[in-house]
C-alpha positions as CSV (number, residue, x, y, z in Angstrom):
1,X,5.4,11.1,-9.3
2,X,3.2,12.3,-6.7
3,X,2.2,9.7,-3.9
4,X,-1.4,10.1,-2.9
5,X,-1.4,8.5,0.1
6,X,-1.1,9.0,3.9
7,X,-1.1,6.8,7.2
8,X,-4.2,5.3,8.0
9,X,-5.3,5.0,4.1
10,X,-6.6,1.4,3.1
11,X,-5.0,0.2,0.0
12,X,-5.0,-3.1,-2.2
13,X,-2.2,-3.9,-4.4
14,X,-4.0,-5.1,-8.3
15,X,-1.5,-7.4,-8.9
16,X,-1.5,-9.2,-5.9
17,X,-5.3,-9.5,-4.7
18,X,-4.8,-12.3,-2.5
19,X,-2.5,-10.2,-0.2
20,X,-6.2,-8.3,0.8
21,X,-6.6,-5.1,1.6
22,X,-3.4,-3.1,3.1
23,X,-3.6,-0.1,5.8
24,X,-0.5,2.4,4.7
25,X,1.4,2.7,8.2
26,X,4.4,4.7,6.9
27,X,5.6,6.6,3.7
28,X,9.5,7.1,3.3
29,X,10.0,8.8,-0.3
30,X,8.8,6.2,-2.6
31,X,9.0,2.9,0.3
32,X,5.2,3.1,1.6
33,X,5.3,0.1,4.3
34,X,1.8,-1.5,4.2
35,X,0.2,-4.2,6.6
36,X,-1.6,-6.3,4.2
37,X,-4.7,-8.6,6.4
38,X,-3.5,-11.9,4.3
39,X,0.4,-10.9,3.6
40,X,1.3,-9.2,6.6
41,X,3.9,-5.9,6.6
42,X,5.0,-5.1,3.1
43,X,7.4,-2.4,2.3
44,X,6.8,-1.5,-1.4
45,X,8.3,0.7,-3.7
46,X,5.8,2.6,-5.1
47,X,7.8,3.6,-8.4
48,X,7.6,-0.3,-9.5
49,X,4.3,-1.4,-7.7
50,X,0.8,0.2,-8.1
51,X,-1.1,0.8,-5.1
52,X,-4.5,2.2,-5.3
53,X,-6.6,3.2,-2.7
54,X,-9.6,2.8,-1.6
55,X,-12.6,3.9,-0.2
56,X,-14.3,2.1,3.3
């Protein structure tokens, strides 16, 4: 598994909608830490939880 994201990219999690759209603010092998506008800082293992990123 290849992770295609960096810092700065704006993600939403498919699953969890609600949580709004996330800014990546660190990626640690497979722990991507995410500061979601509704949820706040989310660390989230990428190899159980899709991210998918997104476009401004």
């Amino acid at each position: 598994m290849i992770l295609d994201f960096e810092p700065g990219d704006k993600v939403i999690n498919p699953k969890n909608r609600d949580w709004g759209i996330g800014q990546v603010q660190s990626i640690i092998k497979y722990k991507v830490t995410v500061n979601f506008e509704n949820a706040g800082k989310k660390v989230v293992n990428a190899e159980n939880i899709e991210l998918r990123k997104i476009n401004d």
